[in-house]
Each structure stands twice: as structure tokens, then as C-alpha cells.
C-alpha positions in Angstrom: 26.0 11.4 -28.6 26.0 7.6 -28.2 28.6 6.1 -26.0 30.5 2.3 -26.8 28.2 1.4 -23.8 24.9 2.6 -25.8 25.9 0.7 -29.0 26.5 -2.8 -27.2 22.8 -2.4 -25.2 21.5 -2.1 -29.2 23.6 -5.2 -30.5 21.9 -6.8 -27.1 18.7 -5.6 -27.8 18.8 -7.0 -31.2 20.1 -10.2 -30.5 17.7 -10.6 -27.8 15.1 -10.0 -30.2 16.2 -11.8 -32.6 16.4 -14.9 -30.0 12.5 -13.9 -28.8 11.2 -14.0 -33.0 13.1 -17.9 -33.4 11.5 -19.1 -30.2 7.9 -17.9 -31.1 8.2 -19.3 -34.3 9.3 -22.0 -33.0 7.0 -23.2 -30.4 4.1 -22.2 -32.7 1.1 -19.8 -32.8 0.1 -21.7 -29.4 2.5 -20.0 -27.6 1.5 -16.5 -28.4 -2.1 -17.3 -27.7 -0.9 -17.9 -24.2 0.4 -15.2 -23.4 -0.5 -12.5 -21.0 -2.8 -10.1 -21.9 -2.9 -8.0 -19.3 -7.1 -8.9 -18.4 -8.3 -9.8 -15.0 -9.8 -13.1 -15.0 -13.0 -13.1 -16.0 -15.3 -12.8 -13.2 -12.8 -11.3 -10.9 -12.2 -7.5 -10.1 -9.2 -6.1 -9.3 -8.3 -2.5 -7.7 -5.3 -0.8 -7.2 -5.0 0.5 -3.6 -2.0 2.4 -3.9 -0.7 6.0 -4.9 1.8 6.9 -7.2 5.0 7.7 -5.6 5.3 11.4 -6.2 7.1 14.2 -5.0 4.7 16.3 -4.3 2.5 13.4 -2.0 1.8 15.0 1.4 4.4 13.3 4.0 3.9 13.3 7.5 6.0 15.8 8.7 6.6 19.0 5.6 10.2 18.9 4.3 10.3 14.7 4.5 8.9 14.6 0.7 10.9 12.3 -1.7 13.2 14.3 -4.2 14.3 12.5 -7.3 16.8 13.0 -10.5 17.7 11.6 -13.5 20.5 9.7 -13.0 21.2 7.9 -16.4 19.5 8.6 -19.9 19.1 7.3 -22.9 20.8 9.9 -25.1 23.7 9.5 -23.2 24.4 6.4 -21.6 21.9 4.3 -23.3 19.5 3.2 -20.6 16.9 5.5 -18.2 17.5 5.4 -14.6 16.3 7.5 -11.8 17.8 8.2 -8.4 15.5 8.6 -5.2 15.6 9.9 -1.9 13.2 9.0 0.4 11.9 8.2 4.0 10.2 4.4 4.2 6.9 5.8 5.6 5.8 8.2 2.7 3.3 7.5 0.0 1.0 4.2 0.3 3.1 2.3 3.1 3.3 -0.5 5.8 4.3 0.1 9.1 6.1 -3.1 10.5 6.3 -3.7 13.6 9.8 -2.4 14.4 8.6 0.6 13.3 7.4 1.2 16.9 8.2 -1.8 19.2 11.9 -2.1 19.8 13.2 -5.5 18.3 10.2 -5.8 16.6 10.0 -7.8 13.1 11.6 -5.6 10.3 9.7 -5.7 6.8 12.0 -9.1 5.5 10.4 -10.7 7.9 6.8 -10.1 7.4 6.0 -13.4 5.9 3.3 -13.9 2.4 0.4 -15.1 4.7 0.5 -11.9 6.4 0.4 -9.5 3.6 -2.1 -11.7 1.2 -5.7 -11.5 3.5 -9.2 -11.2 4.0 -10.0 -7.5 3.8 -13.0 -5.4 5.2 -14.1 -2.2 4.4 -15.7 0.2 7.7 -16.6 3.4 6.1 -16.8 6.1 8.2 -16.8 8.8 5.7 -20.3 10.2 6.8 -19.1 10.8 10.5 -15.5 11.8 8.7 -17.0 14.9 6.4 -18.6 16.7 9.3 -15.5 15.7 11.9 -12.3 15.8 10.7 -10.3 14.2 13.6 -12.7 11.2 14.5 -12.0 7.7 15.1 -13.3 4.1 14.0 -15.1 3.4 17.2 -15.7 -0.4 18.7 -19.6 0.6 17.8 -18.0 0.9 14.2 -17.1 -2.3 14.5 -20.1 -3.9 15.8 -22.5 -1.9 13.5 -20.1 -2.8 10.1 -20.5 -6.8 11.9 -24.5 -6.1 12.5 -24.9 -5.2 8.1 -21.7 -7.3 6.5 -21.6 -10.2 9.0 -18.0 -11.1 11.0 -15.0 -9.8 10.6 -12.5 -13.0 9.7 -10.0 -13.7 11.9 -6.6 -12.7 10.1 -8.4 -10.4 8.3 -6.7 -6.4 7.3 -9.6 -4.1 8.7 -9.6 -0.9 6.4 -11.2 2.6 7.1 -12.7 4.5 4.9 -12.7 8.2 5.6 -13.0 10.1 2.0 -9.7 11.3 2.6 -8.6 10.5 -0.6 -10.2 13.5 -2.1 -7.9 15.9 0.1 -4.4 14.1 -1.2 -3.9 17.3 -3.4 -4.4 19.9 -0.6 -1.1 19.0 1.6 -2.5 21.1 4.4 -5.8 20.0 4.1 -4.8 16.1 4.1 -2.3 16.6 6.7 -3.3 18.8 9.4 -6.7 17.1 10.1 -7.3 13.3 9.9 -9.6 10.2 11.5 -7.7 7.1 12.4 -8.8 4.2 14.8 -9.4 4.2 18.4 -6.9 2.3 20.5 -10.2 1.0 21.9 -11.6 -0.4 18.4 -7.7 -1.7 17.8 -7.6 -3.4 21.6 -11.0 -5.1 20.2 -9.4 -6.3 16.4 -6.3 -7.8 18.4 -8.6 -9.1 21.3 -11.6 -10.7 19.5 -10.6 -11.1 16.1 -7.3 -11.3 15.7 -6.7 -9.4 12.8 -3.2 -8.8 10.8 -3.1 -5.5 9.9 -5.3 -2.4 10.4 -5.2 -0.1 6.9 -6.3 4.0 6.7 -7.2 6.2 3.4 -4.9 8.7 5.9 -1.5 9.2 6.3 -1.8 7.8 9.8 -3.5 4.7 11.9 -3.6 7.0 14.8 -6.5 10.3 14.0 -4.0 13.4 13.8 -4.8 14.8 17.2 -2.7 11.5 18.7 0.6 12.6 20.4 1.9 9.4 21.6 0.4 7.3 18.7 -1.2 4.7 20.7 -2.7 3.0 18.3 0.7 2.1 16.3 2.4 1.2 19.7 -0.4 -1.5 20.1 -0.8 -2.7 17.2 2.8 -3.0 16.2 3.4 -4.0 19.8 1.4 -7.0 18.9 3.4 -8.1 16.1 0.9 -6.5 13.4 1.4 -4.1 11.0 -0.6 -1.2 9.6 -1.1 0.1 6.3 -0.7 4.1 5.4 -2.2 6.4 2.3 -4.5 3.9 0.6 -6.6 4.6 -2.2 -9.9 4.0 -3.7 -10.9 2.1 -0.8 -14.4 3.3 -1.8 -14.1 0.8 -5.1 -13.9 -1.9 -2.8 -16.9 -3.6 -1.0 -17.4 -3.8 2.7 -16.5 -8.1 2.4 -15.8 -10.6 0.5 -12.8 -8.7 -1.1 -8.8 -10.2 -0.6 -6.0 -7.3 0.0 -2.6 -8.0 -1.5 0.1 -6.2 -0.1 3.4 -5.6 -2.2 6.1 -4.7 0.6 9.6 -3.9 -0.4 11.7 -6.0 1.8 13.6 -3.4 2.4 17.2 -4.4 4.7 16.5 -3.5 8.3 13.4 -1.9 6.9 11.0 -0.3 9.6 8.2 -0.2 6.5 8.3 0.5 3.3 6.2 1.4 0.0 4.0 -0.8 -1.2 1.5 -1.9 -4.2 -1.5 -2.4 -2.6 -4.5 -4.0 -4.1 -7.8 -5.8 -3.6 -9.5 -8.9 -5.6 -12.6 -10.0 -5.4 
């Protein structure tokens, strides 16, 4: 049954509608020509990058899955809300670099420039199919630079494993996994001075790493790294711009993002 609360959000809807119709007609068919439609600008392609946050996504660890309820509906309080509970560092996600380097930046403080690059595309999907646990090499690196040209300085270096088509197999996604050498991450920082490194796994480091080297040097360098993309084979190997939706979470070691390329 509808509460007092339910029947003032309908007054308010309809007096915010009513508001909407006089200033349409009032500024003229103009106005509603303008409007969004919801189209990429011609000539431009867009891709979503990211997941849908689920419960049922494969987390890192089993047992640190989201869980979810209803917390408000409709029927009886007039509005839909959900409540969540969740880790930062499930679904598609950045790692910042507090994450692993104490008094590291926190994700408020990962600035626009940093999460709007240059993105490349190493695909090491081939090598990935037939070994599970291998890494993007420095060759990777100098091979992808040999057929695509440089990589740009600033630039978020993404691998592309296949992974993507194991995200419904929790074991299967989980238990083996490429990442990046520290090796190839040593040369990104060194010679190119990348911002973020980005994986179509749910780890930067492959999923035999014990001590994670590859997060403690990247996020040791004040970079961060990007978790669970998708699609990354939708994207080309250059020319393509990453945007990177972080929730500024407070005192936020990461965070879920929307993740998605233009080019």
C-alpha cells in the first residue's frame, strides 16, 4: 500500500513534469532538437570496457563476492533502492597506488589526466590459449612497437589475454591467469613512462605471483592498474583513448569503475 511518503514523490513527479512540458514549450522546438540522443558522434567509436557488477563475478579470493538486497521499493516506500556490500577490488577495477605502497595516493587523489589517456592494445591471446599463466614479455613490448609504432608516453598499456571468455567459469578465470612481467612493467615505467598498466584478468600480476611484484612496482611508482576489463579485443592495438570512471571513493585503495575506449 502506498505510504504519505509515496504520494508526495507523485505530487513531485508531477509538478516536475509539469515544470519540464512549460519549459520545452517554451524555449521552442529548438530545444528538443538539441537534445541528447544517446549517438556517438559520428565518426567516432565508442566501447564499453567494463563488466556489470554482479554477484556472481569471480573475485579474487572465493567468499569476497559482492552480496546485495533490496533496500527500498516502490510498492512500499515509493522509490527503488538497493543496498551493497562489497570489497573495492572486485569487478572491473583500479588499483591505486595505496593499494600497495604505504602512504601511497588513495583514489580522490588520482587526478582527470591520469584516468583520461592514450591506450594500447598488446594481445597476447595466442601465447595465452596454449599457456595459461604467461606473462607480457619486454619482447611483447618491442614486437607490439615493431607492427603499431611507439607506445606514447602517459599512455595505459592493456593486455589482451582472451580471458574474457572464462568470466563465467569462476574456477576457470580464477585459478589460472597471464599478467605482466615485472620485467616488461620495469621497461613501461623506465622508457615510456606510462600511467597505468590494464589486464582482461583479475590480476596485473599472472596468478602464479606470490608477492605481486608487479603491483608493488607499479603502484610503488605512483601508477595505477586497471583489473577485469572487457572487450579489449573491440579495441585496436593504437590510436584508441581509455577513459576511466573511478569512484572517488573516501580513503579508497581502488575502486569500481566504468571503463571505456574512443577512437
Amino acid at each position: 500500500m502506498c505510504t504519505e511518503k509515496c504520494s508526495q514523490l507523485t505530487r513531485r513527479s508531477a509538478v516536475i513534469g509539469a515544470a519540464a512540458a512549460v519549459t520545452t514549450a517554451a524555449l521552442g522546438p529548438e530545444a528538443a532538437s538539441a537534445a541528447p540522443t544517446g549517438r556517438p558522434v559520428p565518426g567516432r567509436h565508442l566501447q564499453d570496457l567494463t563488466y556489470p557488477y554482479t554477484t556472481s563475478f569471480p573475485a579474487f579470493t572465493a567468499g569476497e563476492e559482492p552480496s546485495r538486497r533490496v533496500y527500498t521499493s516502490i510498492p512500499h516506500d515509493g522509490y527503488y533502492m538497493q543496498e551493497w556490500r562489497i570489497i573495492e577490488h572486485t569487478g572491473t577495477h583500479v588499483d591505486a597506488p595505496g593499494h600497495f605502497a604505504e602512504g601511497g595516493r588513495l583514489s580522490t587523489e588520482l587526478r582527470l589526466s591520469e584516468l583520461i589517456t592514450p591506450a594500447v592494445v598488446v594481445d597476447i591471446a595466442a601465447r595465452a590459449a596454449r599457456e595459461p599463466d604467461t606473462m607480457v614479455t619486454v619482447d611483447d613490448l618491442r614486437g607490439y612497437e615493431r607492427s603499431h609504432g611507439r607506445i606514447p608516453d602517459g599512455a595505459a598499456v592493456l593486455m589482451h589475454s582472451g580471458w574474457g571468455a572464462k568470466v563465467g567459469d569462476a574456477g576457470a578465470y580464477r585459478n589460472h591467469f597471464p599478467g605482466f612481467s615485472v620485467e616488461a612493467c620495469e621497461w613501461l615505467l623506465r622508457h615510456r613512462r606510462v600511467a597505468s598498466l590494464g589486464v582482461d584478468t583479475m590480476s596485473i600480476d599472472p596468478a602464479p605471483s606470490e608477492t605481486f611484484d608487479v603491483h608493488v612496482t607499479l603502484l610503488g611508482a605512483d601508477r595505477y592498474g586497471l583489473e577485469n576489463l572487457a572487450n579489449l579485443n573491440r579495441v585496436p592495438p593504437s590510436g584508441a583513448t581509455i577513459v576511466v570512471g573511478l569512484i572517488p571513493y573516501e580513503q579508497g585503495s581502488g575502486g569500481q569503475a566504468r571503463v571505456f575506449a574512443t577512437w
